[in-house]
C-alpha positions in Angstrom: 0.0 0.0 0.0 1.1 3.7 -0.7 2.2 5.6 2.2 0.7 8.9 2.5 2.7 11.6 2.3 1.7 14.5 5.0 1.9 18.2 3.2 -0.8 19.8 5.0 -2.1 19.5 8.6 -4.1 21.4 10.9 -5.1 21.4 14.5 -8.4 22.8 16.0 -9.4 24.0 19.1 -13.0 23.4 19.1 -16.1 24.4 21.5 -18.9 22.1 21.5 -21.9 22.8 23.1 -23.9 20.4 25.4 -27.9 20.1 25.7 -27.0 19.6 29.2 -24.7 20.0 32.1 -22.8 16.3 32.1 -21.8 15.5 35.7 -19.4 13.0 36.8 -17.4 12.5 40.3 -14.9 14.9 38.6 -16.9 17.9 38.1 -19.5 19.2 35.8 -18.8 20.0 31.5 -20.8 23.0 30.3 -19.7 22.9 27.0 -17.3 20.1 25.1 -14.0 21.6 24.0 -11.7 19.3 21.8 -9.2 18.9 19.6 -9.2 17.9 16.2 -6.7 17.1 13.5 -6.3 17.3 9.8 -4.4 15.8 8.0 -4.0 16.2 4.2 -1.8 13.6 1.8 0.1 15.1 -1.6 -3.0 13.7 -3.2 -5.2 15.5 -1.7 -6.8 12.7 0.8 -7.7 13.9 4.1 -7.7 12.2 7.6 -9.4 13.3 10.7 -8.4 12.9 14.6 -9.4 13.9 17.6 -7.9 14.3 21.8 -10.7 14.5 23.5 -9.6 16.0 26.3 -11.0 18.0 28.7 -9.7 21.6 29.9 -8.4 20.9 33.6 -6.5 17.7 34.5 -9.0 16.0 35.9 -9.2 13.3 34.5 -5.9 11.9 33.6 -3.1 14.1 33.9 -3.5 15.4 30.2 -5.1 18.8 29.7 -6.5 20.8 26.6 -3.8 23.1 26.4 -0.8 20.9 26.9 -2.1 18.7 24.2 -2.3 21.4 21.9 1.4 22.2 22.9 2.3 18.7 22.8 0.8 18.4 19.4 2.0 21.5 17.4 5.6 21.2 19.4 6.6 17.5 19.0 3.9 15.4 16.6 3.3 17.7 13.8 7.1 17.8 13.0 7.5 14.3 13.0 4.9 13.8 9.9 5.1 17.5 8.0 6.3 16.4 4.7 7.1 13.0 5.6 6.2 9.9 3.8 5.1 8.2 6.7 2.5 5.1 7.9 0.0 5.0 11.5 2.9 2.5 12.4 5.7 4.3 11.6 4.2 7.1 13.8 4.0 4.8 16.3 6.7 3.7 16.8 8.8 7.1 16.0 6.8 8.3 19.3 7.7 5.9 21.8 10.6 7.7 23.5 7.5 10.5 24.2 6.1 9.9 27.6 2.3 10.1 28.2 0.2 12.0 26.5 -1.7 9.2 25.3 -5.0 11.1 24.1 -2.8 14.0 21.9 -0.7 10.6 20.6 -3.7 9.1 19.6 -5.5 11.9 17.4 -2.5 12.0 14.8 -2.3 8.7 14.8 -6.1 7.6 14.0 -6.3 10.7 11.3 -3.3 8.7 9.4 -5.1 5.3 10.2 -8.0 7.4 8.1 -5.7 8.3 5.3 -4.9 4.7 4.5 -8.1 3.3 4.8 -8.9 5.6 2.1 -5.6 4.4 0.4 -6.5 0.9 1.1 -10.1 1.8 0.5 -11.2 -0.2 3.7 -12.7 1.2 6.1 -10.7 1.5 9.4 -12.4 -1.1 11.3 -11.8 -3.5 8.5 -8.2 -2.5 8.6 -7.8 -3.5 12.6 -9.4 -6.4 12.4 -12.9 -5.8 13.7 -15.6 -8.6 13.1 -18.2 -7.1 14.9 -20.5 -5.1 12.3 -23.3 -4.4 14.9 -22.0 -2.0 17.8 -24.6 -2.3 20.4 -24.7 1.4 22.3 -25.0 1.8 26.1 -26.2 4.5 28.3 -24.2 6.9 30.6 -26.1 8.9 33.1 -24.6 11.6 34.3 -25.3 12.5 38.1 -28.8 14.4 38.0 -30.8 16.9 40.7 -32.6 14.0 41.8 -33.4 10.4 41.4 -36.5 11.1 39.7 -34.6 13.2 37.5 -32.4 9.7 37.0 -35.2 7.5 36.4 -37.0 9.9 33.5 -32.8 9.5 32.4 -33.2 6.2 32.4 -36.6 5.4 31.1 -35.6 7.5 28.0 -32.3 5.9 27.4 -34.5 2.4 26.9 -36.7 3.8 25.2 -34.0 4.9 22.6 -32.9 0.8 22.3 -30.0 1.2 24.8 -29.2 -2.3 26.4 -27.2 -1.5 28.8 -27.1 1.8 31.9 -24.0 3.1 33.5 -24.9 4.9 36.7 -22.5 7.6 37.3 -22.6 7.6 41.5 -20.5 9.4 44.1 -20.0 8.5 47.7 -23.1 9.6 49.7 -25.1 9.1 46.3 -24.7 5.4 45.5 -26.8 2.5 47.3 -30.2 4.6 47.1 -29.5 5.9 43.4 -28.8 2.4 42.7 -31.7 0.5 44.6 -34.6 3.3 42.6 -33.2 2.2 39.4 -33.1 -1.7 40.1 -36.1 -1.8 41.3 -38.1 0.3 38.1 -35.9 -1.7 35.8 -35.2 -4.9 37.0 -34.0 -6.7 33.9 -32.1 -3.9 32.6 -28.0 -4.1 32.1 -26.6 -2.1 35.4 -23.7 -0.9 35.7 -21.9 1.9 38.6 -19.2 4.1 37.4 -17.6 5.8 40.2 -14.8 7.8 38.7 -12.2 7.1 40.9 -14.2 8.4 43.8 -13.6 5.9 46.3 -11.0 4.2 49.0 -10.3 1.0 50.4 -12.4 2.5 53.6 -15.2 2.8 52.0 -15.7 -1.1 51.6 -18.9 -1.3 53.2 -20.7 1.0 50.4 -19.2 -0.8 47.7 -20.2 -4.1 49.2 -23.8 -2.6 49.9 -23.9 -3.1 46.1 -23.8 -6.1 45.8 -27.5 -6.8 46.3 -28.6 -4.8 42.9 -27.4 -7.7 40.3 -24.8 -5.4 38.6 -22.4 -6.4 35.9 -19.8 -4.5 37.2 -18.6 -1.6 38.9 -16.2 0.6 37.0 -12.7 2.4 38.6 -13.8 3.0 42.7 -10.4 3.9 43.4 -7.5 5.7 42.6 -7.2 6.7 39.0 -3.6 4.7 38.8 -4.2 1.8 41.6 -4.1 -1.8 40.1 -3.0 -3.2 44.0 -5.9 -1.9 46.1 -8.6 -2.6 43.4 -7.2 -6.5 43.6 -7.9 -6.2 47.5 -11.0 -4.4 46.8 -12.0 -7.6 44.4 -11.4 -10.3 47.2 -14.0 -8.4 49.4 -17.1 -7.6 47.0 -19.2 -9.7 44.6 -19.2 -7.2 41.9 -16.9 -7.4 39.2 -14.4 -4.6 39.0 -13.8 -2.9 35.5 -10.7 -1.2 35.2 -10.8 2.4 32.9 -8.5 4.7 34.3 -5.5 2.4 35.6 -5.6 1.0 32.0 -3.5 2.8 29.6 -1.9 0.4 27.7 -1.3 -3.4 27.2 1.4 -3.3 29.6 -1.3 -2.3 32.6 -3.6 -4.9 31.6 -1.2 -7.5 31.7 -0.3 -6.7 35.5 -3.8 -5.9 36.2 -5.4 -9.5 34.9 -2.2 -11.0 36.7 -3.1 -9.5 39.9 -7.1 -10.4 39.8 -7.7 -6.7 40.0 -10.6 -6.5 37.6 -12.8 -8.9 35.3 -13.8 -6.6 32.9 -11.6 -3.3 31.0 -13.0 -0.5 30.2 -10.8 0.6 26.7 -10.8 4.2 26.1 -9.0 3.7 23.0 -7.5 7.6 22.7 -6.4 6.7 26.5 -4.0 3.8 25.5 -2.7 5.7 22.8 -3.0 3.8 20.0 -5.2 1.6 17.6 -2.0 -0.8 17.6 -2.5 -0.8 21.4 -6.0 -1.6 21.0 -5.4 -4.9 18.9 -2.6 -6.2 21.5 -5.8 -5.5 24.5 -8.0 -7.3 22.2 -5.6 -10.1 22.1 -4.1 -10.7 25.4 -8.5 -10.7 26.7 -9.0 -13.5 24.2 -6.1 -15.7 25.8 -7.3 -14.8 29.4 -10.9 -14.8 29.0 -11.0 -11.1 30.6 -14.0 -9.2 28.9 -13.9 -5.8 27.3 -15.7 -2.6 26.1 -15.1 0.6 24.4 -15.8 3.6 26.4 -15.9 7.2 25.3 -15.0 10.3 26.4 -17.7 12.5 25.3 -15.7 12.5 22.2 -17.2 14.2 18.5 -18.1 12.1 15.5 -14.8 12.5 15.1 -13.2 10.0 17.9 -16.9 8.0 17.5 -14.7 6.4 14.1 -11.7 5.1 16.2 -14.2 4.0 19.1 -16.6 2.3 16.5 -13.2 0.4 15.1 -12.5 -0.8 18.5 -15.6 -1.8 19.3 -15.7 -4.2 16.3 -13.2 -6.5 17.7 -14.0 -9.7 18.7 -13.3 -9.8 22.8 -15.2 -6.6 22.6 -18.5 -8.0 23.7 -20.3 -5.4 26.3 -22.1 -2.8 24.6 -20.3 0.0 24.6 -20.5 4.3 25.3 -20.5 4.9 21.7 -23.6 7.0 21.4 -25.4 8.7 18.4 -24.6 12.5 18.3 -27.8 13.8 19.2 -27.5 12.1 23.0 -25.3 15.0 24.3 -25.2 17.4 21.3 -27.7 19.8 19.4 -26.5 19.6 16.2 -23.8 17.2 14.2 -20.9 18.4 11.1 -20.2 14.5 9.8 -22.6 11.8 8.7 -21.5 8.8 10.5 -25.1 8.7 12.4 -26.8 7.7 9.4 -25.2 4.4 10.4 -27.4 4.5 14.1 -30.6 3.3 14.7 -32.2 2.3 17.6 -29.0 2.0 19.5 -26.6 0.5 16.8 -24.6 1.3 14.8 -24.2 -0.4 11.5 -20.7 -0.7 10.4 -20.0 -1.2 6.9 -17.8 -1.4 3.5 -17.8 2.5 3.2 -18.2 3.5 6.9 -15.2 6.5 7.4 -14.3 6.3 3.4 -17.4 8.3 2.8 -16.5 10.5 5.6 -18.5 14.4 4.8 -16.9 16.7 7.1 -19.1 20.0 7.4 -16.1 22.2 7.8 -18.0 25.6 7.5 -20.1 24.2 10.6 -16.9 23.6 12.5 -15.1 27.0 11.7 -17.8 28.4 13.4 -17.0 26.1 16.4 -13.4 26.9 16.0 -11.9 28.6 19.4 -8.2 28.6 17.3 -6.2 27.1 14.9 -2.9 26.3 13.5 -1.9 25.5 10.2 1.6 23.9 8.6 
């Protein structure tokens, strides 16, 4: 396959407005601002990425502003001009610590590039087998837990299989109870966002009773140890999100019991190449996994959908249509969602119709080489 040839690439700041206020244990988003990156090959094709990262580091150590620095200051010089492949990127990065999310934006946006060159779509090119991506719900902390229910019911009602609870300490056993008990049957899940300690076993034990199929990241946002100390003393099954950041982390986590099920935020672990060796390593040690989000554009919803397609990836995942959290969309890739799925197929990503006039008017700023 041809290599593409970089001669043009552009990084956005963008501001993305939310219906509503999205609450989590780390705070509250009023708007989305993100990154995205162009990329343009001597012949004219175009790739897109995106870090999705948030303003404060809050999350993960990674901020906005230090991935646009991190970007324009070490990863665009090492593909301006340069005949150069998604692995060769890789692997030409390695000596660069962190930064996982701002890695993994140039990367996917050459991944794009040679799917066009290949003219396969990118989930094809990883490997994916999957062509039905079953969506999940993530509910946000609310007012009240009436306010979580109506959340709730409407999610269903939309053909989502599967509810993560977003909970705090003080707001978990009775948020959690309401919702098993309207909604029996449904998938459960708890996401507590790193918002918990070894001390407070007894409310993560409480949860026990409500049938869920896991309870995502309770403690510390690095911590493997304590989680596996934490899984010896509770019925639930821990997911891993945070902690995981590439294969290397699952590895020791799976060898330490501290989780059944990983959460892969693929822009977290850097890479799509990182991805596949996740995928691999789950199928040899039966651990299960699914592809979370990051309230990421229909941008990052390409590289999540990719993810999501391969075969140990078999929890539905936070890969929602762009109408859950946003007013209005600038690519097409929702006309492959109905009902909850998405459909991948043949041309999914090739056909790719960026409405660039929309997203000048999102634009905060922008640099061009």
């Amino acid at each position: 396959m041809k290599k593409p040839k970089i001669t043009k690439a552009t990084l956005f700041e963008v501001r993305l407005p939310l219906k509503e206020p999205f609450t989590t244990g780390f705070g509250t988003l009023w708007d989305r601002d993100t990154l995205l990156v162009r990329l343009e090959d001597e012949s004219g094709i175009i790739g897109w990425g995106e870090a999705a990262l948030v303003k404060d580091p809050i999350y993960l150590e990674e901020w906005l502003g230090g991935g646009w620095l991190f970007i324009t200051n070490y990863l665009f010089p090492i593909i301006n001009n340069q005949e150069i492949t998604s692995q060769e990127f890789a692997d030409k990065i390695k000596h660069l610590r962190g930064n996982n999310i701002a890695k993994f934006a140039v990367e996917t946006a050459l991944w794009s590039i040679e799917a066009q060159l290949a003219n396969k779509p990118v989930w094809q090119l990883l490997g994916g087998t999957r062509t039905k991506i079953q969506s999940g719900a993530s509910i946000s902390i609310q007012e009240n837990i009436d306010k979580t229910l109506e959340k709730v019911e409407k999610a269903l009602d939309r053909g989502l299989t599967r509810i993560k609870l977003k909970i705090k300490p003080g707001l978990e056993y009775q948020l959690v109870k309401a919702v098993r008990e309207k909604f029996p049957e449904v998938m459960l899940m708890a996401d507590a966002n790193s918002s918990y300690t070894l001390a407070d076993v007894d409310k993560l034990k409480a949860l026990d009773e409500f049938n869920l199929i896991m309870i995502e990241q309770p403690l510390a946002y690095d911590d493997i140890i304590d989680h596996a100390k934490l899984a010896k003393q509770i019925k639930t099954p821990i997911c891993l999100d945070e902690s995981i950041r590439s294969f290397e982390d699952a590895r020791k986590a799976i060898e330490l019991k501290a989780c059944k099920i990983i959460n892969v935020k693929p822009a977290r672990v850097a890479s799509l190449y990182e991805v596949q060796k996740i995928n691999q390593l789950a199928k040899k040690t039966g651990i299960q996994l699914w592809c979370g989000g990051m309230l990421e554009s229909d941008i990052g919803l390409i590289a999540n959908l990719a993810s999501a397609s391969l075969s140990e990836f078999t929890l539905p995942a936070d890969i929602s249509n762009w109408t859950t959290y946003f007013d209005s969309t600038f690519t097409n890739i929702n006309d492959r969602y109905n009902q909850g799925i998405f459909t991948l197929d043949d041309a999914i990503g090739l056909d790719l119709k960026v409405d660039e006039e929309w997203l000048e008017n999102k634009t905060i700023r922008k640099l061009k080489i």
